[in-house]
N, C-alpha and C positions, 0 to 999 in steps of 0.2 A: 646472546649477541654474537656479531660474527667479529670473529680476532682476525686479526691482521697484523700483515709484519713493521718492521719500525719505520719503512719510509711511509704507510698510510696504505698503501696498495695489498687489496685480495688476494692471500698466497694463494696456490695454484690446488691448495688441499684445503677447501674452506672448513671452517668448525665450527658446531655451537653449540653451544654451553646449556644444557637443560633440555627437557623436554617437557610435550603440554600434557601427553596420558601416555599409560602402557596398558596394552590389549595384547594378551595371549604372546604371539610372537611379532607385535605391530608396537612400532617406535610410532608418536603424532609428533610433529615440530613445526617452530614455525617458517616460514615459507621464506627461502633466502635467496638475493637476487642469482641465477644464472644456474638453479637447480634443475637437473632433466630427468623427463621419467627414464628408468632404466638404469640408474646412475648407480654405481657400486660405494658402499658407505661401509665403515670403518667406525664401530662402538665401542666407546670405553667406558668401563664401572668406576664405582668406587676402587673397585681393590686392584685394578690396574690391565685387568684381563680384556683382551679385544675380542672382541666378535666381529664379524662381516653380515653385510645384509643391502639391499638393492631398496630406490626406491620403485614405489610401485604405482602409487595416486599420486596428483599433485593438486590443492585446490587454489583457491584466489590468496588465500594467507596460511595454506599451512600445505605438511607434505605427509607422505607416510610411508615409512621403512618397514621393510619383514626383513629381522634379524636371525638368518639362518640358524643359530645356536640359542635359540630364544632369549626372552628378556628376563629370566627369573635371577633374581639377585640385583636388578639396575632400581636407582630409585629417578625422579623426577628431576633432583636438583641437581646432582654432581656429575649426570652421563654426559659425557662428552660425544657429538656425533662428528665427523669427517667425510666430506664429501670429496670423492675421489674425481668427479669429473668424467671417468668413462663405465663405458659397459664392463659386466662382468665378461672378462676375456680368460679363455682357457690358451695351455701353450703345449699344442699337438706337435705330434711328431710317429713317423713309424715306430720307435722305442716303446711304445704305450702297447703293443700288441705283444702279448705273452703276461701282463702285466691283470693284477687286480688292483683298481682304484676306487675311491669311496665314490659319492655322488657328486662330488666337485672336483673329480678328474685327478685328485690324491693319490699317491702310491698307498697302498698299505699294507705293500705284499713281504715288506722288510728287503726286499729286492734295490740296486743300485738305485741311485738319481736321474728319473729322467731328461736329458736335456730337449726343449721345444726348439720344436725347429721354425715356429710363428705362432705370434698369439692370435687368438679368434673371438668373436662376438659371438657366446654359446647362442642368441637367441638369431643370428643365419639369417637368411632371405629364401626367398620363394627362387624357382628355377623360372626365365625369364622364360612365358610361353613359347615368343618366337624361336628362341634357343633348344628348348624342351626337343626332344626325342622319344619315338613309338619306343614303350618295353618292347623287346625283342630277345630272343635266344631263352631256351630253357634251363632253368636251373634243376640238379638234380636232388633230391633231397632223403632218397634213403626208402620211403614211405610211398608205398605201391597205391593207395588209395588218393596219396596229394598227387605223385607222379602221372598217374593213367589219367585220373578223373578230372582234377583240379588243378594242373599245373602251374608252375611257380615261374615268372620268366623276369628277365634281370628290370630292373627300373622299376616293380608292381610295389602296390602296396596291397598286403594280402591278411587279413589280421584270422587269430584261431579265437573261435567264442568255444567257449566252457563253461561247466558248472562247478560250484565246489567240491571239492572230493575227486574230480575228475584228475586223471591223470597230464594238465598239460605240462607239469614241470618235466616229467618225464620226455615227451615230444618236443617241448624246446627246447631239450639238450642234446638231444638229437639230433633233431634239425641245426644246430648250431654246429656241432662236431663233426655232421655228417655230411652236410649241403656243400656241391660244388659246380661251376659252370662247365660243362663237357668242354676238353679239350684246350682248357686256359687252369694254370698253373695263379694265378693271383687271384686268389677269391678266399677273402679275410672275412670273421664275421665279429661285430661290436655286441654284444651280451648287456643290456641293460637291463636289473634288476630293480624293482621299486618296492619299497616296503614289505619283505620278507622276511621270513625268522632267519634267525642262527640255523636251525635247523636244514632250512630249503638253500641259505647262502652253504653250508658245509655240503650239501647234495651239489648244488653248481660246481663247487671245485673240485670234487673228487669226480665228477662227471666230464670234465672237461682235463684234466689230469692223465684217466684210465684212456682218454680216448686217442692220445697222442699228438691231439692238435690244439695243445693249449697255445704254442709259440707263434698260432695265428690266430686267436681269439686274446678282445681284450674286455675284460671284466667290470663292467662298472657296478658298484653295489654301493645299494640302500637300503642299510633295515630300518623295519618298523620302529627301531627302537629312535632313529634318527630324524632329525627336526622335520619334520612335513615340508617345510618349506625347499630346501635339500630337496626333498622328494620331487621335487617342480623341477628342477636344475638339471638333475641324472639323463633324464632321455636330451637334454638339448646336448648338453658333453659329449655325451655319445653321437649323435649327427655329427655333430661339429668334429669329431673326428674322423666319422664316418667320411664326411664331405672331404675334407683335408685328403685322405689315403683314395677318395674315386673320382674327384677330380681335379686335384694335382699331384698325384703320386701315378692313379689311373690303374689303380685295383679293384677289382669288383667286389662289393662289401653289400653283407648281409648284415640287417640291425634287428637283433630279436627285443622287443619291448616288454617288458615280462612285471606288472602286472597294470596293463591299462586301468582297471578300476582302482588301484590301489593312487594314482597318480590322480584319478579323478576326483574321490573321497579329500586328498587333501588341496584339490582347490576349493573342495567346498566346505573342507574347513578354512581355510584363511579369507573363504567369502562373508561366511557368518562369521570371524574375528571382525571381518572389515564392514560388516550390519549391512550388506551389501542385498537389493531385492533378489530372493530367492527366483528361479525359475524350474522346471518338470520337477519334482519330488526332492524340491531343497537345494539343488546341482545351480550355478550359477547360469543365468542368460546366455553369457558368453561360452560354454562348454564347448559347440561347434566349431569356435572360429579359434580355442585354442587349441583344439585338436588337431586342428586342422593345419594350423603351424608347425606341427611336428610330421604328420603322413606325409604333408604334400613336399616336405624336403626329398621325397624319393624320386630316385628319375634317371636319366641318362642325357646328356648334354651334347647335343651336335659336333661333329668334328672332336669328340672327347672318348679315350677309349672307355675310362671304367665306366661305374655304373654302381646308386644306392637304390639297396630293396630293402623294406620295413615291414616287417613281419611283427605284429603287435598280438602279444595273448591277452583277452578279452573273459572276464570273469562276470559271467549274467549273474546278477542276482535273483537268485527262485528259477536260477532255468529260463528267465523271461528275456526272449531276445525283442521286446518290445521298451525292454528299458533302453533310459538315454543315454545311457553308456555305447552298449552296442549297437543301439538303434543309428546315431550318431557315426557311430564311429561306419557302421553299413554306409553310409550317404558317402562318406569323402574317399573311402578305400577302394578297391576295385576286385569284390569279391569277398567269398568269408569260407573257414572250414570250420566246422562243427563237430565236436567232441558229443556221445551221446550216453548216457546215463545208464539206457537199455540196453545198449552194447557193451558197455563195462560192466554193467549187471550179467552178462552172460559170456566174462571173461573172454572176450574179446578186445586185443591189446593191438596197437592204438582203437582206442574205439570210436571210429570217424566214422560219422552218417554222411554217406555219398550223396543220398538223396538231396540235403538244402544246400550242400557246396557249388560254389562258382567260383570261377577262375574269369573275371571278366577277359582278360586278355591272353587267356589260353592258346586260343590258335596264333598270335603271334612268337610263339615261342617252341611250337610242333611242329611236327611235318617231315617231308623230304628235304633233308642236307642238314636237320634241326636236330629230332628225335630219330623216328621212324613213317615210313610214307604212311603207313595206314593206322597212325597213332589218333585220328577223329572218327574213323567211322569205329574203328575197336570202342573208345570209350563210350560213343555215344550205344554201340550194341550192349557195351557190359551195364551200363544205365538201367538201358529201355529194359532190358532184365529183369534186374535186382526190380524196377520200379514195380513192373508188374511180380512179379516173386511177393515183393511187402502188400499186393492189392490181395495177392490170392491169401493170404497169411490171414488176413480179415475176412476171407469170404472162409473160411477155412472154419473161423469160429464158428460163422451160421447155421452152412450146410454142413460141413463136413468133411474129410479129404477124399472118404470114398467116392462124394460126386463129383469130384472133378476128374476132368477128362483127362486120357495119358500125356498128349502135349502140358496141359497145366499143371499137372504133376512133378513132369519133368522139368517146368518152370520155378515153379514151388522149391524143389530140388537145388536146383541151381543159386537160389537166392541162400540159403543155407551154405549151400558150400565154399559162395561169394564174400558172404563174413567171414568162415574159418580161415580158408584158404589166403583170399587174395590182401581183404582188412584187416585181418586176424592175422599177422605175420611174428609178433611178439617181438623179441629185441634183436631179432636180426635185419642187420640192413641190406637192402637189395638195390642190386642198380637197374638202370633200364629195361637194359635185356632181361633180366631176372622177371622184374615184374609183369615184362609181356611175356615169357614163359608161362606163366601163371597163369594169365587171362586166356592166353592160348589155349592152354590145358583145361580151362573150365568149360569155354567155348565148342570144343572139340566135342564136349559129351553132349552136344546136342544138333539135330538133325541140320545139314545146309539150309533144307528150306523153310525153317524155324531164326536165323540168323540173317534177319530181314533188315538191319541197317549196316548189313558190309556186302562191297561190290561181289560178283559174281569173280569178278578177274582176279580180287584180292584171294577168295577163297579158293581160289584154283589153283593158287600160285601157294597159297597154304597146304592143300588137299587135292596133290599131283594125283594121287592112286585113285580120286574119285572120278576123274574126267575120263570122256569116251576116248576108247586107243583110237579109232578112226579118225574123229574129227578133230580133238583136243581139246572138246567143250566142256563146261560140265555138262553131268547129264540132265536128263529133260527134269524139270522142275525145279532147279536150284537157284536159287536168286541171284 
C-alpha cells in the first residue's frame, strides 16, 4: 500500500510496501497513482541496504523496476520500493575530466569530491533539426589511414567495426589520447567503456596515464563484472557530459563508445528478463531506435562554438557486418572503419581495410583552409590504387605475376607497400603533414601518367623538375 504522511497527503517520495515477482534484476509492483516511466526508485531489503533502479514499463495495474544492483537477497514481502519522482539525473561539471568514474558518473578514482556544476536527465534529447549544424572542420586523429582516407570531422558519428582478437582497444586509445581539432586548443575526449575486464580497464588507464593527456580525458567504466543494467546508463553519463562541456562550456568533445555489442547483449538480456518478443537473433525489436538515441546526440548546434563527435567500437560477431548490431548501427551513423583480420594476420598495425571505410562527410571537413587543397584527389588516387593492387593480388593467383604487365606490376607494387608503409605505421602517431609525406612518397614511385585521378597542375606543382623549361607545362603525356 502507499504510506503517507500524518495529514493523509502523498509524500513527495511515495512507497510501497512489497512486491508482486522478482525476475533476474526486474522489481514487478503494483501500479501507484502519479508513477512515470523513467522515474528513479529507491529499494530497500530486509537488512536495510538500498539499491537504486528506474522504472522502465508501466502497465494498466502494475509497473516494473530494473534495480541497478540486482535483486538477489530482496524477498516479496518486506522490500520496500520509493519512488523518487524524477529522472535519473547525473551532476556534471568540467571537474569530472581527469577523473575515472564507474557507470553512474561515480568517482572511484580515490581522487577529491566532485562538485556538479548542474544536474542533467542522462537519458538528453535529440538536437533540434532546425538548430542542428553541417559537421564541419577535420579532426586529426593520429592514424594515416582514418586521416587521408576516412576522415573524422567534428559533429560526425563514425563508429570502428571489429572482430574479436582484433586489436581495437589498442586504436581507441589512441584515437582518444591522440585526436585533436587543428588549431583549437579545447578538444576533450569522454572514454566510455562498457562491460570489459579488469584486465582491458588496467590497459585504459595506464594508456591514458603514459599518454599525458589524462587531465582531459574523462573515464567512465563498466566491467563486466557489474550489473547489466549499469551497462545501459554508462554511454548516456558520458553524453550527458559530453553535451554539458560542448554546448555549454563550448569544448569540442570526442565520445569513444567502447564496446557497442557489449551494451547491446545487455539490452537483450533485460529483454528476455522482461519476456519481451524477441526480434533479428534474439536482440530486442526496438534495438534501432535505442541506438539511435545515443549516435544521434552527436552534432554541432548553430550559433554554438563546440561541437560532440561519437566514435562507437563495434564488435561483429563471426566477422559478420550483416549482424544487427553493426548492421544497425551502419543505417544511423555516417560511415564506418573496418579493422581487418588479414591485415593483422600479416602484422600490419592498425590493421584498417581502406577498402569498405567511408567517411560519409569527409569532404566537409578537407580541403583548402581545412587540411590541404589536394587532400581529395590524393585519397581518392591512393584508393583507385590499392583497389586495383587487391584486384591484381587475385589475378596474381590465376595467372601468375609473370604475366602481368610492367604497369601492373608496378601497381601490384604499390598496394604492398601501401600497407607497410602508409597503414602499417605501428604505434607511432603522425600528423597531417606526416601522413601526406607518406602518400607523397608512395605516389612519387609511379609514372605521372599512371596517377590518373590528380590534376596535372597539382602534380606540377609537386614534380617542378618534370615540367618543360620552355613552357612550364608538364610534359606531353601527363595527366
Amino acid at each position: 500500500m502507499t504510506e503517507s504522511d500524518a495529514a493523509g497527503a502523498t509524500l513527495s517520495v511515495r512507497r510501497l510496501r512489497g512486491v508482486e515477482r522478482l525476475a533476474g534484476p526486474l522489481l514487478i509492483v503494483r501500479r501507484a497513482p502519479g508513477i512515470a516511466l523513467g522515474e528513479q526508485v529507491i529499494v530497500t531489503g530486509r537488512d536495510g541496504a538500498r539499491r537504486h533502479g528506474q522504472v522502465i514499463e508501466l502497465a494498466p495495474d502494475l509497473a516494473v523496476v530494473q534495480a541497478y544492483e540486482g535483486t538477489a537477497g530482496l524477498d516479496l514481502g518486506s522490500t520496500l520500493v520509493e519512488f523518487t519522482g524524477e529522472p535519473f539525473r547525473l551532476g556534471v561539471s568540467a571537474q569530472m575530466l581527469g577523473r575515472v568514474l564507474d557507470g553512474r558518473g561515480r568517482p572511484i578514482d580515490d581522487g577529491p569530491a566532485i562538485v556538479p556544476l548542474r544536474l542533467v536527465d542522462v537519458n538528453g534529447g535529440t538536437i533540434n533539426p532546425a538548430a542542428r549544424d553541417h559537421p564541419s572542420d577535420f579532426i586529426e586523429t593520429g592514424v594515416s589511414a582514418i586521416d587521408l582516407l576516412a576522415s573524422l570531422v567534428r559533429g560526425q558519428k563514425l563508429p570502428i567495426f571489429t572482430g574479436a582478437g582484433l586489436p581495437a582497444d589498442q586504436l581507441a586509445a589512441r584515437i582518444a589520447t591522440g585526436a585533436r581539432v587543428l588549431g583549437e586548443e579545447r578538444f576533450v575526449t569522454i572514454f566510455a567503456a562498457m562491460g570489459i575486464t579488469r584486465r582491458e580497464a588496467d590497459f585504459f588507464r595506464d594508456a591514458f596515464s603514459a599518454s599525458g593527456a589524462l587531465d582531459r580525458i574523462a573515464f567512465f567504466l563498466n566491467l563486466a563484472e557489474d550489473p547489466a543494467i549499469e551497462r545501459l546508463l554508462t554511454p548516456r553519463c558520458a553524453l550527458s557530459l559530453a553535451e554539458h562541456l560542448a554546448f555549454e562550456l563550448g569544448m569540442d568533445v570526442l565520445v569513444v563508445l567502447t564496446d557497442v555489442a557489449a551494451y547491446a547483449e545487455a539490452l537483450r538480456e533485460l529483454g528476455t528478463a522482461r519476456e519481451e518478443i524477441p526480434g533479428r537473433r534474439g536482440y530486442p525489436g526496438y534495438l534501432y531506435t535505442d541506438l539511435a538515441t545515443l549516435f544521434e546526440r552527436a552534432g554541432r548546434v548553430k550559433g554554438l562554438p563546440g561541437s560532440l563527435t561519437v566514435l562507437p567500437i563495434v564488435t561483429m560477431p563471426d566477422d559478420d557486418m550483416t549482424h544487427p548490431i553493426p548492421d544497425l548501427t551502419g543505417y544511423i551513423t555516417e560511415g564506418q572503419i573496418v579493422l581487418s583480420r588479414d591485415l593483422w594476420g600479416g602484422a600490419i598495425s592498425p590493421p584498417i581495410d581502406v577498402l569498405p571505410c567511408l567517411s560519409r562527410v569527409m569532404n566537409a571537413g578537407i580541403g583548402a583552409g581545412r587540411t590541404r587543397p589536394e587532400h581529395r584527389v590524393v585519397a581518392d588516387q591512393l584508393y583507385a590504387l590499392y583497389a586495383r593492387g587487391r584486384e591484381l593480388r587475385r589475378l596474381v593467383t590465376v595467372i601468375g605475376e609473370a604475366a602481368l604487365s610492367a604497369s601492373e606490376q608496378r601497381v601490384l607494387g604499390f598496394a604492398d607497400r601501401f600497407e607497410r608503409l602508409l597503414v602499417g605505421q605501428g604505434p607511432v602517431h603522425r600528423t597531417l603533414d606526416q601522413s601526406f609525406d607518406v602518400a607523397w612518397r608512395l605516389l612519387d614511385e609511379l609514372p605521372p601518367d599512371e596517377l590518373t585521378r590528380i590534376p596535372a597542375e597539382v602534380l606540377a606543382a609537386r614534380r617542378p623538375a618534370e615540367t618543360d623549361e620552355t613552357t612550364g607545362e608538364p610534359p606531353e603525356g601527363t595527366t
